[in-house]
C-alpha positions as CSV (number, residue, x, y, z in Angstrom):
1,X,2.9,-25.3,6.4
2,X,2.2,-26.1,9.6
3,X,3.9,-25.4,12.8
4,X,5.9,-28.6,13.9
5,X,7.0,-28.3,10.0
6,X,8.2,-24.4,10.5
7,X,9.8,-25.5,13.8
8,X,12.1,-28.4,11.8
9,X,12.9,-25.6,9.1
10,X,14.9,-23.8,11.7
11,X,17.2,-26.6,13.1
12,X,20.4,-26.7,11.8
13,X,19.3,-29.3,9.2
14,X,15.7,-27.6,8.1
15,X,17.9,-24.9,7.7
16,X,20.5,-26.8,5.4
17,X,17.6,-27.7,3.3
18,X,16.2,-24.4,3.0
19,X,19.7,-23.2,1.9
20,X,19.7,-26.3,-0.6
21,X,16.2,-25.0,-1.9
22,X,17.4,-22.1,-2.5
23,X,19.6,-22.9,-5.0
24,X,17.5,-25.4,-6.7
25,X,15.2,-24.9,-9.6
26,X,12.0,-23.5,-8.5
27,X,10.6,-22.5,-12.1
28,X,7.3,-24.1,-13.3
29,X,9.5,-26.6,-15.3
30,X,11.9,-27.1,-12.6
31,X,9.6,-27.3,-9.4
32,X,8.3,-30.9,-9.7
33,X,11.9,-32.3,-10.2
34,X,13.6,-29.9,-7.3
35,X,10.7,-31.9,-5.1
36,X,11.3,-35.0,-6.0
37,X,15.6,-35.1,-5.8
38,X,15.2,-33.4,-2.4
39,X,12.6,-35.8,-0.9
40,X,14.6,-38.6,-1.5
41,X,17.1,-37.5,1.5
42,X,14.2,-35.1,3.7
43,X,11.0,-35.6,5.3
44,X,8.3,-35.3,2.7
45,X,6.8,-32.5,4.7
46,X,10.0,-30.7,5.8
47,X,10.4,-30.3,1.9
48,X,7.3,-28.7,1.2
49,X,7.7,-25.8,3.9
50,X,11.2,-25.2,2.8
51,X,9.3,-25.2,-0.5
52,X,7.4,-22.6,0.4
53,X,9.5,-20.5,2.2
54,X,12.0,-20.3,-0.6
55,X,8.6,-19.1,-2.8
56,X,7.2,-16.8,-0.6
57,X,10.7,-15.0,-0.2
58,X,11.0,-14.3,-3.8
59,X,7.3,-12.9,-3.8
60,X,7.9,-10.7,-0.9
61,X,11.0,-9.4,-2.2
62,X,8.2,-6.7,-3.7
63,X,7.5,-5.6,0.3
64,X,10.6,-6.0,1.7
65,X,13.4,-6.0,-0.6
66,X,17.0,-7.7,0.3
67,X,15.4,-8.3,3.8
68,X,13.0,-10.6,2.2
69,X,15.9,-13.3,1.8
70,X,16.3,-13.9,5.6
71,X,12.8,-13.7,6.7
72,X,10.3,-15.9,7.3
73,X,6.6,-15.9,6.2
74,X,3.3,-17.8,5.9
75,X,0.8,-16.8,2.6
76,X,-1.6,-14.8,4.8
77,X,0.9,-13.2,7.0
78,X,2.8,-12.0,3.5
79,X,-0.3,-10.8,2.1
80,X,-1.3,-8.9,5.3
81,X,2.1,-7.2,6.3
82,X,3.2,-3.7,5.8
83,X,5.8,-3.2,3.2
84,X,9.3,-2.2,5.1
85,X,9.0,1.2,3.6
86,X,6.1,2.4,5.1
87,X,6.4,0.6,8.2
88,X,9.8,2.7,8.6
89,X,7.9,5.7,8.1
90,X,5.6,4.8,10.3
91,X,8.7,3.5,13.1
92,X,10.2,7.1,12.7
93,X,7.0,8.7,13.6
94,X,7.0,6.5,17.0
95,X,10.8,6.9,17.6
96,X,10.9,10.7,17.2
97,X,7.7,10.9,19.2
98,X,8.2,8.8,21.7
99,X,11.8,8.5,22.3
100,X,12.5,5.4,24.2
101,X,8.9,4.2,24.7
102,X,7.8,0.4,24.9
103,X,4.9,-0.5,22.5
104,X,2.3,-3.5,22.8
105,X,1.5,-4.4,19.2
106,X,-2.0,-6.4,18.5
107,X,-2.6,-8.1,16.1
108,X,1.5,-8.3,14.9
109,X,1.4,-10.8,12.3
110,X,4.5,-11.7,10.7
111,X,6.0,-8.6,12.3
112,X,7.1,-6.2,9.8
113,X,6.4,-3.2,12.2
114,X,7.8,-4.8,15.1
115,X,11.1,-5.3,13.2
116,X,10.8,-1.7,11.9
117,X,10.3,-0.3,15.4
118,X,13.2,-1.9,16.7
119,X,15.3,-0.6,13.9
120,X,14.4,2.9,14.9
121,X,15.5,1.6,18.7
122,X,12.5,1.3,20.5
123,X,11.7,-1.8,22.2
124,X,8.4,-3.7,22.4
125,X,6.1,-7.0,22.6
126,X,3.8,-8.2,20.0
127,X,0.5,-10.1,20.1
128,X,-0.8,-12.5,17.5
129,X,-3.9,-15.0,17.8
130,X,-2.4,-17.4,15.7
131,X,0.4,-19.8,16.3
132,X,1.8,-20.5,13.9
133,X,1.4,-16.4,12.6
134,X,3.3,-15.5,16.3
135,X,6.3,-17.8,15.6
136,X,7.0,-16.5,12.4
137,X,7.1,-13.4,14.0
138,X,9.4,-14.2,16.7
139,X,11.6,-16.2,13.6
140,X,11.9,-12.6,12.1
141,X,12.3,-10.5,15.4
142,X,15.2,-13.1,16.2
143,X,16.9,-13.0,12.9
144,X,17.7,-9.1,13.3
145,X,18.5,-9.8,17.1
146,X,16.3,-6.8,17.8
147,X,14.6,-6.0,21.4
148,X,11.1,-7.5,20.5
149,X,9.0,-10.3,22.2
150,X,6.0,-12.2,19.8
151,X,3.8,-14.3,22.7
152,X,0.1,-15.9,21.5
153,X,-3.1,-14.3,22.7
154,X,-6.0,-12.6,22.2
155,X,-5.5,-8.7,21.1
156,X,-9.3,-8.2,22.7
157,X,-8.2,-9.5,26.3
158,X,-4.5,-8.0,26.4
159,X,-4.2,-5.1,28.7
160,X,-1.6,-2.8,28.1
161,X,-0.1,-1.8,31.3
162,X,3.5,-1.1,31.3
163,X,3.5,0.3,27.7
164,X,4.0,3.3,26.5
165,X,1.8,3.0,23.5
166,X,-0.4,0.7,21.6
167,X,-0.1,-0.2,17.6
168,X,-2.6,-2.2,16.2
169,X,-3.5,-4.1,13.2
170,X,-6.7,-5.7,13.1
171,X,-7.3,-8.0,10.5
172,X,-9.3,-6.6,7.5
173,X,-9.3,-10.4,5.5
174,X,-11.6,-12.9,5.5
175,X,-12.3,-16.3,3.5
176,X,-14.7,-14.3,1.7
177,X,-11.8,-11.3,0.7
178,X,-11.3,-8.0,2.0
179,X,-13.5,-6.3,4.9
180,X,-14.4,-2.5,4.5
181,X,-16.6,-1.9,7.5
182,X,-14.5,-0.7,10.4
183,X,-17.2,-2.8,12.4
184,X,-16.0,-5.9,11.1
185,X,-11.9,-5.7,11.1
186,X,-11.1,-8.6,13.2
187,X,-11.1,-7.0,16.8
188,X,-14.0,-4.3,15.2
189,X,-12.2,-0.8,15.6
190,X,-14.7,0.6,17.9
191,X,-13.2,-2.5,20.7
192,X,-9.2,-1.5,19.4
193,X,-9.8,2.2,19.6
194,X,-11.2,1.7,23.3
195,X,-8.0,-0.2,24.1
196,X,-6.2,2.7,22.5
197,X,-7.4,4.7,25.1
198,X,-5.6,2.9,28.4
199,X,-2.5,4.3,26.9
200,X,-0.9,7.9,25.9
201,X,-0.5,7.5,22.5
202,X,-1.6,4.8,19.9
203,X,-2.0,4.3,16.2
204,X,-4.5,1.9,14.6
205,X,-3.7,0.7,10.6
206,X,-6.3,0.9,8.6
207,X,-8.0,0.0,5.4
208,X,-7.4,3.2,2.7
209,X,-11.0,3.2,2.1
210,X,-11.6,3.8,5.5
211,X,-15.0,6.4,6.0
212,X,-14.0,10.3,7.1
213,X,-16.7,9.7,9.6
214,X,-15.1,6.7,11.2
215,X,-12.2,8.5,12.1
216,X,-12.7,9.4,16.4
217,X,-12.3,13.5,17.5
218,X,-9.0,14.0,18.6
219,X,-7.1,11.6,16.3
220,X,-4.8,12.1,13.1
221,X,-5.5,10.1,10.3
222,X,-3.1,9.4,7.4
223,X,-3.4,8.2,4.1
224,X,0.5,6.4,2.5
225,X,1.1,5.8,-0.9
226,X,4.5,4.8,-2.7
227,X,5.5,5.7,-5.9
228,X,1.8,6.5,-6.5
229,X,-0.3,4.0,-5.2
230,X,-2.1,3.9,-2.1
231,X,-0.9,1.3,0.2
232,X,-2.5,1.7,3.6
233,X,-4.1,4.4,6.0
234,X,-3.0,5.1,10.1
235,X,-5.3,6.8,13.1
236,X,-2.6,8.2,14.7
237,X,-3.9,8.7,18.5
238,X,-2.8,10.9,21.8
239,X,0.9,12.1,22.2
240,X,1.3,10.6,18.5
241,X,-1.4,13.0,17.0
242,X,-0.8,16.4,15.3
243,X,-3.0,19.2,15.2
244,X,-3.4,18.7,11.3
245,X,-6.5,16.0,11.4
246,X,-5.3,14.4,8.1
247,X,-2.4,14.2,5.7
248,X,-1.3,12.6,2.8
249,X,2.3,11.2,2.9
250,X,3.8,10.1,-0.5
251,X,7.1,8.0,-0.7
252,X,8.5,7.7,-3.7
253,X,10.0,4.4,-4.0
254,X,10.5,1.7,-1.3
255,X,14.5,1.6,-1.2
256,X,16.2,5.3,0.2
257,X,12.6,7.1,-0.4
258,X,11.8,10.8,-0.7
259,X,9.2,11.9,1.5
260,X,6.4,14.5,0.8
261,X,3.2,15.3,3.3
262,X,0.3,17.3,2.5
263,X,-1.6,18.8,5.4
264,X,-4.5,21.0,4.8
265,X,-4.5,24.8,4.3
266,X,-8.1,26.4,5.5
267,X,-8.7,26.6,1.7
268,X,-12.7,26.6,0.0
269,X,-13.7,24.2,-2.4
270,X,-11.4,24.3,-5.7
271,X,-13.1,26.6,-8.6
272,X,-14.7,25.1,-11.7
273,X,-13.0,26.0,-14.7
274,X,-13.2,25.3,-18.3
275,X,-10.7,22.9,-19.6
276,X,-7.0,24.9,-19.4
277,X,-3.9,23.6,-20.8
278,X,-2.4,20.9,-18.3
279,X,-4.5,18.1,-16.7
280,X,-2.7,17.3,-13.2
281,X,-3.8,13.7,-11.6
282,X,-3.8,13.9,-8.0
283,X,-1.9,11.2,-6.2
284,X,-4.5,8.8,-4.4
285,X,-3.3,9.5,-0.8
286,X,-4.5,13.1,-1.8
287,X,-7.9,12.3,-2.7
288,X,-8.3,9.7,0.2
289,X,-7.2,12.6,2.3
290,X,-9.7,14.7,0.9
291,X,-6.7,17.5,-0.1
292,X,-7.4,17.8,-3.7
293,X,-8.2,21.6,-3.5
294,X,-4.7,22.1,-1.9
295,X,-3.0,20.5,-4.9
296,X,-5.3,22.6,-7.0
297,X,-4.0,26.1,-4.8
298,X,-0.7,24.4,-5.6
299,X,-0.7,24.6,-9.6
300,X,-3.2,27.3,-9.6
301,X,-6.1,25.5,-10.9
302,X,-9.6,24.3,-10.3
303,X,-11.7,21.5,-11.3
304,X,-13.6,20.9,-14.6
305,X,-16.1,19.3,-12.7
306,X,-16.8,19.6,-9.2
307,X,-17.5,16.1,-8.3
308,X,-14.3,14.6,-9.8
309,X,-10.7,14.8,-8.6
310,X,-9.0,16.3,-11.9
311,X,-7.7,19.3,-11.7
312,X,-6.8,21.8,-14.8
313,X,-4.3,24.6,-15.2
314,X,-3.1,26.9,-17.8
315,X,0.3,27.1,-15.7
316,X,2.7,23.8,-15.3
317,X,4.2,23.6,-11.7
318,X,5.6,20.2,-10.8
319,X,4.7,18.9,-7.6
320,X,4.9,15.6,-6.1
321,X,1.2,15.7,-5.0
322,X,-0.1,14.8,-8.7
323,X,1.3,13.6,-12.2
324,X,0.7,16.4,-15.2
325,X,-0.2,15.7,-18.4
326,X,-0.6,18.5,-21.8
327,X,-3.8,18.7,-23.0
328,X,-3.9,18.4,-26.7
329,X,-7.2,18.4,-27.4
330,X,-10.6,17.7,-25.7
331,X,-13.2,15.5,-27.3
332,X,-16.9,14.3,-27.2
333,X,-16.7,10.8,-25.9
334,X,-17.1,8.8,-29.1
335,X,-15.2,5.4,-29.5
336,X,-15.5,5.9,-33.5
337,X,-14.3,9.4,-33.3
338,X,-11.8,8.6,-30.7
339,X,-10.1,6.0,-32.8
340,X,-9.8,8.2,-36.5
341,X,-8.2,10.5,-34.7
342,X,-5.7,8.1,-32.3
343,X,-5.1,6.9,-36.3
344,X,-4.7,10.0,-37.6
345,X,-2.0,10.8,-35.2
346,X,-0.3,7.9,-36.1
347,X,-0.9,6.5,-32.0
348,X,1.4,3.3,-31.5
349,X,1.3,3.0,-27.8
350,X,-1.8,4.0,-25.6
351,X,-2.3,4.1,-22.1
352,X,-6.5,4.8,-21.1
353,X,-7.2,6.4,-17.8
354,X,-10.5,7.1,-16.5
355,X,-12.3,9.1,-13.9
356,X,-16.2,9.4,-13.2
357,X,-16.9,7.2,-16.0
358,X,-18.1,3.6,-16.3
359,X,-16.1,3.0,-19.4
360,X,-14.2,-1.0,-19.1
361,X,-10.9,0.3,-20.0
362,X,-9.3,-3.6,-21.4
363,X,-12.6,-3.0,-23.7
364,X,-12.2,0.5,-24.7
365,X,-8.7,-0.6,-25.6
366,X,-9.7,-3.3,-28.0
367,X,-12.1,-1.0,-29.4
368,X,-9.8,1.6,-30.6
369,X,-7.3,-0.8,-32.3
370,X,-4.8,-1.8,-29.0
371,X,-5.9,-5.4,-28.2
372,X,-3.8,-7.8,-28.2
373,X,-0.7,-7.6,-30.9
374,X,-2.2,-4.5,-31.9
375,X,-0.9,-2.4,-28.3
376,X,3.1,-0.8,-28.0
377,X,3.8,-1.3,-32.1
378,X,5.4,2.5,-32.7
379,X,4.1,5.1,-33.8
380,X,3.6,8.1,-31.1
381,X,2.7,7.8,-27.4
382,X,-0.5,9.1,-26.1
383,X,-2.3,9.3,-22.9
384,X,-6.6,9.0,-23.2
385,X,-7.9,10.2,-20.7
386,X,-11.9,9.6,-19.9
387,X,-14.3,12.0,-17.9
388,X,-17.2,13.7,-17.7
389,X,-18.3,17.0,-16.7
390,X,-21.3,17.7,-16.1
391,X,-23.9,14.7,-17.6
392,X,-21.4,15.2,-21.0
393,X,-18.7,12.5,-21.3
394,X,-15.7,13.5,-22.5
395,X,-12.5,12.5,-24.1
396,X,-8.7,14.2,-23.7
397,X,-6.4,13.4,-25.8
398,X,-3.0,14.1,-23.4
399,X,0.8,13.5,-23.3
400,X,2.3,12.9,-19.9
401,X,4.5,15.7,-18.4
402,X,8.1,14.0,-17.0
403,X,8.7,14.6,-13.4
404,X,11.0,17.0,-12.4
């Protein structure tokens, strides 16, 4: 889609078409004859980005829920934005720091967090290098009628007088797939963090993986995950910092969430301890956060091995922080051993986890009997769970806890 194309979808008649695509067939089957009836009355390319508007709606649904239906998007800009759940988290943060403030955004993209700040009332301007990016954007800030302004430019040459703060989003994608070096997001975040500095307060997303080391003195990092899986990490900078240096904030689903943080407690490294009777998972915001020995306070456990982020307790205390699982036995890692005994207990439906261990999990399935047709036919439910401690690998045999 190019621009001139996105411009002619929002005129009253792209506009009509994109409502008429929306109603048309868009399955695989369907797709080639939805084209075909609708370019004989619309411009060939008009078609095609209504097309792929209608497409990339239904895919971002995922990120952005009902929402999703009046937006606007491009592939990239999708597969780059913050869900709406954690970029409300994130908006709250601003709004109940900074009450009234005015925030530059670099680096906005399609401008999830520029809607979600202006949800939680505070006004601001976004910057995106690409065109065609920065009028999707303004697309989006429009449709909400919210107090937000998208303009083209460079996020290294903006200067941010007349804000209050600075949120920025360099770009961690390139043709070749996803950066990890901090030195080579698109600005690098030594050159965003510097900018960060003209202004009182700041916050910089970053990639989850990001190094302890690379976070400055002075600023707050935060690792978010919803409903268990890690979606994104935040430097949280000046007036917007805590005192905490890091937390872990879990949200347990994107619509209405619950909201848990973990901040750490002055506590030494976890014990090691023999194999007890629960197994508890921490969640991976904890382990990015390096908090794993406040969950383990938390259950009153310690590790069985001091290099791996399980955690094992004779007590069961539910906590949002990890999953538990009942230990029914604890195995030498042997795939033939393994699988008599899976039979034995008449296993119909396996999940395989694994930590500290180079086992392929697709391939230890197959090997115990659950490729293919083979995997969810009755039988019991078990949970195999694959570790080491020590040099020894080792096998659990578990059964997940429910949540509370």
């Amino acid at each position: 889609m190019d621009i001139v194309s996105f411009r002619a979808l929002r005129t009253p008649s792209g506009q009509a078409l994109l409502g008429e695509a929306s109603a048309a067939d868009l399955s695989e089957d369907g797709l080639l004859a939805t084209a075909t009836h609708l370019r004989e009355r619309h411009d060939p390319a008009l078609v095609a980005a209504a097309l792929t508007q209608v497409r990339l709606r239904e895919r971002a649904r995922v990120k952005f829920g009902p929402d999703a239906d009046r937006m606007y998007f491009t592939q990239a800009g999708l597969e780059q934005s913050t869900r709406a759940s954690v970029a409300a988290h994130r908006a709250r943060r601003f709004a109940t720091r900074l009450d009234g403030a005015r925030v530059l955004e670099l680096g906005c993209g399609i401008g999830a967090d520029l809607l979600a700040r202006g949800r939680a009332g505070l006004a601001g301007e976004g910057v995106e290098v690409d065109p065609l990016t920065a009028e999707v954007a303004q697309a989006n800030v429009a449709v909400f009628g919210l107090d937000a302004s998208v303009r083209v430019g460079d996020a290294t040459k903006v200067t941010p007088d007349g804000f209050d703060a600075v949120f920025a989003d360099p770009g961690r994608r390139t043709a070749r797939g996803r950066v990890f070096d901090p030195r080579s997001y698109e600005p690098p975040l030594d050159v965003v963090l510097e900018m960060a500095q003209k202004v009182p307060a700041a916050c910089v997303k970053v990639a989850p993986g990001i190094p302890h080391k690379a976070v400055p003195d002075g600023a707050e990092a935060e690792w978010v995950s919803v409903h268990g899986d890690v979606k994104e990490a935040a430097l949280w900078l000046g007036s917007l910092a805590g005192d905490v240096g890091r937390r872990a904030t879990l949200l347990s689903s994107d619509t209405d969430p619950e909201v848990w943080t973990l901040t750490p407690q002055g506590l030494d490294v976890p014990d090691v301890r023999a194999w007890g009777r629960y197994l508890y998972e921490p969640d991976g915001a904890v382990i990015r956060a390096h908090l794993v020995g406040e969950v383990a306070e938390l259950v009153g456990g310690g590790l069985a091995d001091p290099h791996i982020a399980y955690i094992t307790s004779d007590r069961l205390c539910p906590t949002p922080f990890a999953s538990a699982y009942e230990i029914e036995d604890v195995l030498p890692f042997s795939v033939k051993r393994l699988r008599a005994e899976l039979r034995r207990r008449e296993v119909g439906v396996l999940t395989v986890k694994k930590r500290g261990s180079a086992v392929d999990v697709d391939r230890l399935r197959r090997d115990l009997g659950f490729g293919g047709r083979r995997a969810g036919r009755g039988g019991t439910e078990s949970t195999v769970v694959v570790t080491r401690v020590g040099r020894d690998p080792v096998a659990l045999l578990t059964r997940p806890v429910p949540a509370p």
